[in-house]
PDB file of N, CA, C and O in Angstrom:
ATOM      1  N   UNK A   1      16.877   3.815  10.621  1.00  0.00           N
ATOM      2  CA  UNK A   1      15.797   4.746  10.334  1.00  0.00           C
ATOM      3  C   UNK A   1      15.696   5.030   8.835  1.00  0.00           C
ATOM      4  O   UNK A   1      14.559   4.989   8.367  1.00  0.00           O
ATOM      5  N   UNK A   2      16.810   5.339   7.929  1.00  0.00           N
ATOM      6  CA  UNK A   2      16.901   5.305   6.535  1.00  0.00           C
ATOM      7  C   UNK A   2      16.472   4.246   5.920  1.00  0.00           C
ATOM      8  O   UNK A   2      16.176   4.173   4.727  1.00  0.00           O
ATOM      9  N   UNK A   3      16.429   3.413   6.711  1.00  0.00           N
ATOM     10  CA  UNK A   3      15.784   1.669   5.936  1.00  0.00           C
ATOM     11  C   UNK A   3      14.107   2.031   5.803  1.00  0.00           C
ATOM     12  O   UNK A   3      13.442   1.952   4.770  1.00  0.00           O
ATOM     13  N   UNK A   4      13.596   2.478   7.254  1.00  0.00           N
ATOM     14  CA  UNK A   4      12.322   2.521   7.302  1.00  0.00           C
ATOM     15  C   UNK A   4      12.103   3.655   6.425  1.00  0.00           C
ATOM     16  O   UNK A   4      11.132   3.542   5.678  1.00  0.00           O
ATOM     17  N   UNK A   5      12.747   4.665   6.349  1.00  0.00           N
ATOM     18  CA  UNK A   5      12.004   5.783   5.464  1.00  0.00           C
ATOM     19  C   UNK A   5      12.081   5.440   4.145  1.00  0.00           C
ATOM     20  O   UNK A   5      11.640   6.074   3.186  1.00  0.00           O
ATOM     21  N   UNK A   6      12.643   4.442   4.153  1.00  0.00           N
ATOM     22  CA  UNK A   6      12.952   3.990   2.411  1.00  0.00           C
ATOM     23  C   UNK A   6      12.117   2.951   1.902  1.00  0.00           C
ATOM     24  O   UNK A   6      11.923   2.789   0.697  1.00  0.00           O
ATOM     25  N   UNK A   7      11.387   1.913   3.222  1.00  0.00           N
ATOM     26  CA  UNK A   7      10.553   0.606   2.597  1.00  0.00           C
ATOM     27  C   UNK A   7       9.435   1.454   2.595  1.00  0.00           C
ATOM     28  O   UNK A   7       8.498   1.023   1.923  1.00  0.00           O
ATOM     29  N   UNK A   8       9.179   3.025   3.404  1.00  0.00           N
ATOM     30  CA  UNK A   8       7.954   3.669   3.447  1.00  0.00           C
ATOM     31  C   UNK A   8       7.262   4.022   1.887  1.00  0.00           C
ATOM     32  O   UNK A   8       6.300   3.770   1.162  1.00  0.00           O
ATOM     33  N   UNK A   9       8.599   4.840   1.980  1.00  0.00           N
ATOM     34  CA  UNK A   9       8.423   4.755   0.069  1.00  0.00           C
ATOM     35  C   UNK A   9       8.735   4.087  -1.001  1.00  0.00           C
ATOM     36  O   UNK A   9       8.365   4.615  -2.049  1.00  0.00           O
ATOM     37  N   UNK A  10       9.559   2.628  -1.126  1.00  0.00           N
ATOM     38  CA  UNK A  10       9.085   1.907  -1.519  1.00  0.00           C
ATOM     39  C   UNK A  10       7.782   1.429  -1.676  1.00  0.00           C
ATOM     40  O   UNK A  10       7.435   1.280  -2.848  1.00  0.00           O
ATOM     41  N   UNK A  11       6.868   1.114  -0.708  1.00  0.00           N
ATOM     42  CA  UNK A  11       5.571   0.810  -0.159  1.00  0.00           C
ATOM     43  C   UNK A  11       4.873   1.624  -0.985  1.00  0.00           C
ATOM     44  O   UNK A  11       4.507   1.173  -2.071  1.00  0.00           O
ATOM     45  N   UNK A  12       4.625   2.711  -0.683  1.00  0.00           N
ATOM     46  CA  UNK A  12       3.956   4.089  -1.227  1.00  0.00           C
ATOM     47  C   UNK A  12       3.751   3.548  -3.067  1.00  0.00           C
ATOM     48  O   UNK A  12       2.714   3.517  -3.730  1.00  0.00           O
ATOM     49  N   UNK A  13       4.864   3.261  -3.387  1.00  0.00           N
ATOM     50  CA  UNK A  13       4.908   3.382  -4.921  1.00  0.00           C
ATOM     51  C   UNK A  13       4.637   2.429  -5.563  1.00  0.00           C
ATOM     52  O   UNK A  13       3.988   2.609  -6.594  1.00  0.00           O
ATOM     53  N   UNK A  14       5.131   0.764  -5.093  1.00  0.00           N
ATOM     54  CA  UNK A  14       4.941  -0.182  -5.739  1.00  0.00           C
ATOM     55  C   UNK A  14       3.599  -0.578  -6.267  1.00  0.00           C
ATOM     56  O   UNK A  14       2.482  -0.453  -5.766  1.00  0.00           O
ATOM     57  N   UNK A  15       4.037  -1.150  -7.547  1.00  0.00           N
ATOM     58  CA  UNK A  15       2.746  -0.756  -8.576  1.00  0.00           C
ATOM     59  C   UNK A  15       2.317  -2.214  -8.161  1.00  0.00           C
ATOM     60  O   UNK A  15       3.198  -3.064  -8.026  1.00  0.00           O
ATOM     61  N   UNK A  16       0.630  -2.619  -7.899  1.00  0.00           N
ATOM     62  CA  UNK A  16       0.127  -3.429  -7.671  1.00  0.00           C
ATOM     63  C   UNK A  16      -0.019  -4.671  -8.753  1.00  0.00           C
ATOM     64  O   UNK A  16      -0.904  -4.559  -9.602  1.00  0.00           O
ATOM     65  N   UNK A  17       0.701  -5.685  -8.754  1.00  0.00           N
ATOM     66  CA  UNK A  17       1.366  -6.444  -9.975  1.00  0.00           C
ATOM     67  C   UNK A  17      -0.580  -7.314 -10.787  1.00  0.00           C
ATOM     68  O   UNK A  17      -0.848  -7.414 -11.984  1.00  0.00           O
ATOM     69  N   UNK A  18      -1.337  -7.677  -9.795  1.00  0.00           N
ATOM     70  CA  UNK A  18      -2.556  -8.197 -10.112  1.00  0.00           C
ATOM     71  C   UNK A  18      -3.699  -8.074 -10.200  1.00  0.00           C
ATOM     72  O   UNK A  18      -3.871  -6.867 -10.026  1.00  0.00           O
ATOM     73  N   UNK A  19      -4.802  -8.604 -10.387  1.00  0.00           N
ATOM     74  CA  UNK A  19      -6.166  -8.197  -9.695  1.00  0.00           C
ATOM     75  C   UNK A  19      -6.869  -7.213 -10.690  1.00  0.00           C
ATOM     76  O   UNK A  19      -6.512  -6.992 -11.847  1.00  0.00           O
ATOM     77  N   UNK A  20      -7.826  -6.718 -10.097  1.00  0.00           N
ATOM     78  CA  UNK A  20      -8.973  -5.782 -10.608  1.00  0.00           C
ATOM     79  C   UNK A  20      -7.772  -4.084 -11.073  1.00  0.00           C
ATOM     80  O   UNK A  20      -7.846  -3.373 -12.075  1.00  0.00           O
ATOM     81  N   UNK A  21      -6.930  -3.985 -10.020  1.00  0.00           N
ATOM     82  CA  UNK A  21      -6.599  -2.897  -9.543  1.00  0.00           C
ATOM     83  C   UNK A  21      -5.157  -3.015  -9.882  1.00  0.00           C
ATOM     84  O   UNK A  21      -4.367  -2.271  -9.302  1.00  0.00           O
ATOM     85  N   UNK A  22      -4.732  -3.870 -10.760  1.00  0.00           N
ATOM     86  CA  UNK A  22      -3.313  -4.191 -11.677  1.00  0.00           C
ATOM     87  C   UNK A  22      -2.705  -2.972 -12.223  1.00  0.00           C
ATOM     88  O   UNK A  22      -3.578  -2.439 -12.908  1.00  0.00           O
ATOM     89  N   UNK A  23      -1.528  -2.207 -12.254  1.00  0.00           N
ATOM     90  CA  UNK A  23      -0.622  -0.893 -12.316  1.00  0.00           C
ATOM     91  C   UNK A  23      -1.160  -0.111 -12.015  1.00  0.00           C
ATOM     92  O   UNK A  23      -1.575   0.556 -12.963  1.00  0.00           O
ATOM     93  N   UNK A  24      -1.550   0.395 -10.652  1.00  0.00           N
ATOM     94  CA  UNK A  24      -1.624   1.247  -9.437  1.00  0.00           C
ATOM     95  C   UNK A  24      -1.106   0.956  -8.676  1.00  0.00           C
ATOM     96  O   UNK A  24      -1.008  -0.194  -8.249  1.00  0.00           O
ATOM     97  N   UNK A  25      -0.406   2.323  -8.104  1.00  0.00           N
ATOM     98  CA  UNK A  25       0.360   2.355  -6.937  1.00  0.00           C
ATOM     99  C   UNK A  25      -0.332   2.424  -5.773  1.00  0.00           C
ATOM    100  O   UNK A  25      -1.298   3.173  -5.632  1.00  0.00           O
ATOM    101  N   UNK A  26       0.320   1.288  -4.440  1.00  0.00           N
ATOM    102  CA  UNK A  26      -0.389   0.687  -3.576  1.00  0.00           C
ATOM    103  C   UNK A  26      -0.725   1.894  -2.896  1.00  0.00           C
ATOM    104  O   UNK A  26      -1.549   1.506  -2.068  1.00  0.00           O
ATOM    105  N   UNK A  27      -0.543   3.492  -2.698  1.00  0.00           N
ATOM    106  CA  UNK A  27      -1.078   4.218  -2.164  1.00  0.00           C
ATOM    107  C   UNK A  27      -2.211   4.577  -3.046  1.00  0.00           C
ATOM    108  O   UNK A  27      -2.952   4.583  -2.062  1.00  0.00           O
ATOM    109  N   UNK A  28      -2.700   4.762  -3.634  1.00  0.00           N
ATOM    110  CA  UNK A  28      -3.564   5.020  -4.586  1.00  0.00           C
ATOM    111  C   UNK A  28      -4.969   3.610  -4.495  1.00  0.00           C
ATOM    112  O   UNK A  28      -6.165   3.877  -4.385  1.00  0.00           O
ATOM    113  N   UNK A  29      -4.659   2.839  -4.539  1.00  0.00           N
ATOM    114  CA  UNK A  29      -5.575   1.292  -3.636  1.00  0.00           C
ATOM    115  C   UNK A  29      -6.419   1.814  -2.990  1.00  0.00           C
ATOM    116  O   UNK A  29      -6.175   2.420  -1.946  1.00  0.00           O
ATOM    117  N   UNK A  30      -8.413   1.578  -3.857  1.00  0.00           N
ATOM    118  CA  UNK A  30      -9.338   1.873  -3.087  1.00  0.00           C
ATOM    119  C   UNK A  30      -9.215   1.103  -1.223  1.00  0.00           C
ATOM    120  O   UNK A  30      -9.002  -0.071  -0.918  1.00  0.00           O
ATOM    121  N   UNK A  31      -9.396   2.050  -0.502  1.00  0.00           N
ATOM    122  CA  UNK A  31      -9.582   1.332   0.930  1.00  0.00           C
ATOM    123  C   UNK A  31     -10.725   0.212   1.438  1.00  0.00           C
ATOM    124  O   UNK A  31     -10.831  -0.148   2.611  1.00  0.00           O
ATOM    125  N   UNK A  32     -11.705  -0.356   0.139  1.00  0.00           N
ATOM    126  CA  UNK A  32     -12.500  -1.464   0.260  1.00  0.00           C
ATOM    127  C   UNK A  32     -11.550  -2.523  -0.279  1.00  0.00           C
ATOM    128  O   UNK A  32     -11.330  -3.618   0.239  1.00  0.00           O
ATOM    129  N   UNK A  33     -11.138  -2.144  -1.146  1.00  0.00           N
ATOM    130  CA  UNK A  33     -10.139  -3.359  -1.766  1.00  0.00           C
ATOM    131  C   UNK A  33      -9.418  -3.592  -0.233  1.00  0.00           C
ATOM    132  O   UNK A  33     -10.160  -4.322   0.425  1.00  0.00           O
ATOM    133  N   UNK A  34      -8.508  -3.296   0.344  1.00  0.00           N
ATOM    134  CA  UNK A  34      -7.919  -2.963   1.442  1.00  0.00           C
ATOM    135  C   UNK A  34      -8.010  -4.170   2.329  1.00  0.00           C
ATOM    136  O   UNK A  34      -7.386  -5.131   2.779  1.00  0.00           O
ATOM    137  N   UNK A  35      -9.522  -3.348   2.305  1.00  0.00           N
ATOM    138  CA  UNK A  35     -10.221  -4.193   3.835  1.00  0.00           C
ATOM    139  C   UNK A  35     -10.709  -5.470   2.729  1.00  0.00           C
ATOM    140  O   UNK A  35     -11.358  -6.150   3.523  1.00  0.00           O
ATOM    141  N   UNK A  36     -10.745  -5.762   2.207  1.00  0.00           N
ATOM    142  CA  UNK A  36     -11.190  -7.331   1.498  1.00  0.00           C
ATOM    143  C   UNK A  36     -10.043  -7.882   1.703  1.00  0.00           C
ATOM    144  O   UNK A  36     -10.093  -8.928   2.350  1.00  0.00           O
ATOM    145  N   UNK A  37      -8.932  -7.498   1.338  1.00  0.00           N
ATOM    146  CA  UNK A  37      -7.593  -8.238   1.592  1.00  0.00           C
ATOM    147  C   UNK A  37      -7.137  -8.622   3.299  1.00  0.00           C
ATOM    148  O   UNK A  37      -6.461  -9.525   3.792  1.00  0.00           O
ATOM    149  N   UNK A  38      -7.820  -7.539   3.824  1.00  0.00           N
ATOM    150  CA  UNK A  38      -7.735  -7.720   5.569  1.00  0.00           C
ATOM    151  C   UNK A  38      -8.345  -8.457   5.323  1.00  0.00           C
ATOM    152  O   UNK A  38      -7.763  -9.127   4.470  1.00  0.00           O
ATOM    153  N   UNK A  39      -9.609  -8.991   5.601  1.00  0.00           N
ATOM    154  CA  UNK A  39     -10.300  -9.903   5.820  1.00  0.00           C
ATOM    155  C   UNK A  39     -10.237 -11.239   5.236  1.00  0.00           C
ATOM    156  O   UNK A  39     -10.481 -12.250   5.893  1.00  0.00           O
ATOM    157  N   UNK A  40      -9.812 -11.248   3.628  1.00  0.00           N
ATOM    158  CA  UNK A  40      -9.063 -12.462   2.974  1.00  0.00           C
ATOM    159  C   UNK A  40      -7.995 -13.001   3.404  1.00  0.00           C
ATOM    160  O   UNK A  40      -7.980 -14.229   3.478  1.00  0.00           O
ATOM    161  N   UNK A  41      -6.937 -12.316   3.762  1.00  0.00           N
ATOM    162  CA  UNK A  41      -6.042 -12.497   4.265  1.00  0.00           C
ATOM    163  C   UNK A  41      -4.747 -11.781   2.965  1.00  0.00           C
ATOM    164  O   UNK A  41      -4.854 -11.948   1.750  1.00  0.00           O
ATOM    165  N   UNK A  42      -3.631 -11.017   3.647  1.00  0.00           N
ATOM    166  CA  UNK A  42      -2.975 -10.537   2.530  1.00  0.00           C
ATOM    167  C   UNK A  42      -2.216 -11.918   2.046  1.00  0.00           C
ATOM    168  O   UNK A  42      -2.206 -13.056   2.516  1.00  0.00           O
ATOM    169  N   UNK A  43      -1.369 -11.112   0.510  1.00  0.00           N
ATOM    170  CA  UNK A  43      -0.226 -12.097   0.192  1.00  0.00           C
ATOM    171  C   UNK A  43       0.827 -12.386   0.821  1.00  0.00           C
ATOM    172  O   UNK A  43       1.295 -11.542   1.585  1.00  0.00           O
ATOM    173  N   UNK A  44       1.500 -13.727   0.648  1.00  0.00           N
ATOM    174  CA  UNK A  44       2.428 -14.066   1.317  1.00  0.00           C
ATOM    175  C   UNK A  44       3.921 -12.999   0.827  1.00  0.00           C
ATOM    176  O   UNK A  44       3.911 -12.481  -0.289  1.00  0.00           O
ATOM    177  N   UNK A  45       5.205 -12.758   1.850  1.00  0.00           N
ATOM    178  CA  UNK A  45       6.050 -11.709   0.971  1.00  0.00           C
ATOM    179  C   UNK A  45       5.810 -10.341   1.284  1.00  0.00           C
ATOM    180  O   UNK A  45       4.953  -9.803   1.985  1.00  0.00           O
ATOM    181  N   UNK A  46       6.877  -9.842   0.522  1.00  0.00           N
ATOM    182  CA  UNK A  46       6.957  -8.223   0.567  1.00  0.00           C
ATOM    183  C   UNK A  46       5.577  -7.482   0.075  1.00  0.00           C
ATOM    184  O   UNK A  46       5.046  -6.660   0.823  1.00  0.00           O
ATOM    185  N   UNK A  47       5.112  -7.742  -0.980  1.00  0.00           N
ATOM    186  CA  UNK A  47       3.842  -7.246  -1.538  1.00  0.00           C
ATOM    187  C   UNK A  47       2.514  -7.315  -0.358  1.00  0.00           C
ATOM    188  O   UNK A  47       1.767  -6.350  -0.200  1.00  0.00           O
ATOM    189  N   UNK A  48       2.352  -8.750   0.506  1.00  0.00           N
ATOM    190  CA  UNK A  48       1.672  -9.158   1.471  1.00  0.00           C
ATOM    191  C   UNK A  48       1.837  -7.676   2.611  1.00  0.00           C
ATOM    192  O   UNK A  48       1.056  -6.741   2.782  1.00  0.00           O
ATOM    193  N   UNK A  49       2.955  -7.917   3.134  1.00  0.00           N
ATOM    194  CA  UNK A  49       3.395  -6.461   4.362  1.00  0.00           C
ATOM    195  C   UNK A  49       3.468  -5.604   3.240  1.00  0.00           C
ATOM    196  O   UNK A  49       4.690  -5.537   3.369  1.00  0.00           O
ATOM    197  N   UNK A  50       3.282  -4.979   2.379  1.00  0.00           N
ATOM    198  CA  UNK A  50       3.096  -3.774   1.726  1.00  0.00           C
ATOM    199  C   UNK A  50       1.382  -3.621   1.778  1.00  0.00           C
ATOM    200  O   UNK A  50       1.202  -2.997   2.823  1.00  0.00           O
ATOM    201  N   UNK A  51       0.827  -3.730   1.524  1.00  0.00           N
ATOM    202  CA  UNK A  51      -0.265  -4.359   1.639  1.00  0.00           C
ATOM    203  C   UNK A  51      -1.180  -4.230   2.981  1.00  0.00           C
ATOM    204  O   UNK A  51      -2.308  -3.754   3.114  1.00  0.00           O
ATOM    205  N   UNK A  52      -0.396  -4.754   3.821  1.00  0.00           N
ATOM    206  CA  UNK A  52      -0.801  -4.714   4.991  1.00  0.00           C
ATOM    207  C   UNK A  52      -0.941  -3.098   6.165  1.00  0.00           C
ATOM    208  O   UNK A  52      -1.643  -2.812   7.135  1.00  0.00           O
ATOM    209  N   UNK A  53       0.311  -2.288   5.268  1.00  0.00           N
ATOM    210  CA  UNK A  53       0.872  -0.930   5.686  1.00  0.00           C
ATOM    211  C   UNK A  53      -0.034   0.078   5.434  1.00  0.00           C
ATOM    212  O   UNK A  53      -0.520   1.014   6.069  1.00  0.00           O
ATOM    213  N   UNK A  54      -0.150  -0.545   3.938  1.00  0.00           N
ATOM    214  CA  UNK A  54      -1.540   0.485   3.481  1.00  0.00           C
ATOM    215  C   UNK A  54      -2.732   0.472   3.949  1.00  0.00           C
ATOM    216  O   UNK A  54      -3.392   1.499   4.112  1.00  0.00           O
ATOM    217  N   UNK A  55      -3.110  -0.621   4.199  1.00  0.00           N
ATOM    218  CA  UNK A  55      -4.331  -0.881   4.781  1.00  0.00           C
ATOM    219  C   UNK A  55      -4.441   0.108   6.155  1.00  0.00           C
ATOM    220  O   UNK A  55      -5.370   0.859   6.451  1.00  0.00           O
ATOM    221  N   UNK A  56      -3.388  -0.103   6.771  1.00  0.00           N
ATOM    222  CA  UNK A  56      -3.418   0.982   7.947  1.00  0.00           C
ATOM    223  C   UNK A  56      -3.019   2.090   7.986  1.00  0.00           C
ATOM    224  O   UNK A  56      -3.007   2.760   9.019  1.00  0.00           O
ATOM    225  N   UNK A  57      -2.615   2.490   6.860  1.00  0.00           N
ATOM    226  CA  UNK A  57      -2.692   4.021   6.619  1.00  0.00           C
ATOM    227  C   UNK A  57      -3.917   4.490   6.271  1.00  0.00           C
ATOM    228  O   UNK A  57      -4.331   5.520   6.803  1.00  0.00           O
ATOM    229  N   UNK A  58      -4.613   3.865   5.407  1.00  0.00           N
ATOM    230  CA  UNK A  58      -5.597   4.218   5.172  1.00  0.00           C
ATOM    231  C   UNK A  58      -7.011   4.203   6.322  1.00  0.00           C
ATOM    232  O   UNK A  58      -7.924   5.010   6.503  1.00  0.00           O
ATOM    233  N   UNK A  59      -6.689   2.969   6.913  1.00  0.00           N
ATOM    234  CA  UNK A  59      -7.705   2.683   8.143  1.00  0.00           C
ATOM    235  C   UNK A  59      -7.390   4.133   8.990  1.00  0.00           C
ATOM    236  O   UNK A  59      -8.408   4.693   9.397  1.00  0.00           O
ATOM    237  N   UNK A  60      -5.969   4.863   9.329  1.00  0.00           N
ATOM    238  CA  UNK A  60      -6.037   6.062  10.035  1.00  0.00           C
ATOM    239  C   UNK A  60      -5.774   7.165   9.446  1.00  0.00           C
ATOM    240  O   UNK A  60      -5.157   8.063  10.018  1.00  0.00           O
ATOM    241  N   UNK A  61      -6.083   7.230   8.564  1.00  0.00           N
ATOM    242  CA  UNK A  61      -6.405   8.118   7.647  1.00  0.00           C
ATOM    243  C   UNK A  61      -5.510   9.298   6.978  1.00  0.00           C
ATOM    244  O   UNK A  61      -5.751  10.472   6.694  1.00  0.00           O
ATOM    245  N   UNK A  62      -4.438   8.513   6.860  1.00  0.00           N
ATOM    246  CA  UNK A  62      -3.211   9.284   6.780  1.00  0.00           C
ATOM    247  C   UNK A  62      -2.641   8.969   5.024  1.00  0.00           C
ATOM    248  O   UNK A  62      -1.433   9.069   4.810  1.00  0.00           O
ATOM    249  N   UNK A  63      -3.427   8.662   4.058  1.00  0.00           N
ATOM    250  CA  UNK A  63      -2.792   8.467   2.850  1.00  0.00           C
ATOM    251  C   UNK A  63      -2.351  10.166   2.495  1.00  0.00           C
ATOM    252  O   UNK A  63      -1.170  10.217   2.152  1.00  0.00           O
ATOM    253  N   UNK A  64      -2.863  11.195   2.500  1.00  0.00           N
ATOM    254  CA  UNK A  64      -2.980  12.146   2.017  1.00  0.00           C
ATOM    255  C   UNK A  64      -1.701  12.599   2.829  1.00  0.00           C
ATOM    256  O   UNK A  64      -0.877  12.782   1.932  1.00  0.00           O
ATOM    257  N   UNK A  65      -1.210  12.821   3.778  1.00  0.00           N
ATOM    258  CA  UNK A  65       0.263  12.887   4.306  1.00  0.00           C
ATOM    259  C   UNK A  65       1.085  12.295   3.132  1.00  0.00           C
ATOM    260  O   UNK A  65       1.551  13.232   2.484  1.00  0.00           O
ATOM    261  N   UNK A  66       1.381  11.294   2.699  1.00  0.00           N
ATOM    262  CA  UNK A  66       1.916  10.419   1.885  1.00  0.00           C
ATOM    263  C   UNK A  66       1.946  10.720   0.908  1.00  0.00           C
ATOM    264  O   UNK A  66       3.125  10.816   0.567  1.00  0.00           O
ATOM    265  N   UNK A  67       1.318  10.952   0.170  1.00  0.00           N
ATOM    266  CA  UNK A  67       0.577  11.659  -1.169  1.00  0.00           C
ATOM    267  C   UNK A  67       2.040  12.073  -2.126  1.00  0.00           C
ATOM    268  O   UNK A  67       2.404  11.661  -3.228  1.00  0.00           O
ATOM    269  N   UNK A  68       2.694  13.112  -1.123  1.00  0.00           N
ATOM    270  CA  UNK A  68       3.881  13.671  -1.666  1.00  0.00           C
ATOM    271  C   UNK A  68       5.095  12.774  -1.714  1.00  0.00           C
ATOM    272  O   UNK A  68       6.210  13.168  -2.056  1.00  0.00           O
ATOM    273  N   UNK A  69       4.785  11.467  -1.327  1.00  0.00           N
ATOM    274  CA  UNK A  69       6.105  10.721  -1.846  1.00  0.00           C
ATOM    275  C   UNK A  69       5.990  10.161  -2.931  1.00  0.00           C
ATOM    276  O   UNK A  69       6.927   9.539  -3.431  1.00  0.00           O
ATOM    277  N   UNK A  70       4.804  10.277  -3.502  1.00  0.00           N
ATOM    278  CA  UNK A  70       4.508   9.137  -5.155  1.00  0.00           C
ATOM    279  C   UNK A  70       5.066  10.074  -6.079  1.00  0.00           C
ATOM    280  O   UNK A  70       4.677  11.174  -6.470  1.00  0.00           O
ATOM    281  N   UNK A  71       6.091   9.362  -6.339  1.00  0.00           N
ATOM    282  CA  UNK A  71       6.307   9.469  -7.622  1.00  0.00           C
ATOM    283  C   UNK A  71       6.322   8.866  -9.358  1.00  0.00           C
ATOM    284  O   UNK A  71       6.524   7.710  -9.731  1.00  0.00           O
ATOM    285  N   UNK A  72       6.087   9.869 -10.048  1.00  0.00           N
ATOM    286  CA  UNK A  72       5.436   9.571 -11.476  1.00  0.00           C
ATOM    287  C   UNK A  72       5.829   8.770 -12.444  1.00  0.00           C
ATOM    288  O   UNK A  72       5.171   8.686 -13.481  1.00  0.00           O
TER     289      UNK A  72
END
């Protein structure tokens, strides 16, 4: 369970290495970008399932729960 609460926030924070949307943290990731990557298909890797997490946090609307794990 400490693993999962820990890739949660890992997840939460990791700064998005590419793209339009390059050093932002993947909670912070407009939810169109999101869904373009759903539909593109994510990256292969950890970044890929990071990626993928957000997308469904955001699809249920739960980033703002989260909110309080980003740190600065």
């Amino acid at each position: 369970m400490v693993s999962d609460q820990q890739s949660l926030i890992n997840a939460v924070n990791q700064v998005m290495p590419f793209g339009k949307y390059a050093g932002r943290k993947l909670l912070q990731l407009p939810e169109p970008y999101l869904v373009w990557f759903h539909g593109k298909g994510f990256p292969e890797g950890k970044l890929g399932e990071q990626l993928a997490l957000m997308y469904e946090i955001k699809l249920n609307g739960l980033e703002k729960m989260l909110e309080p794990l980003l740190k600065s």
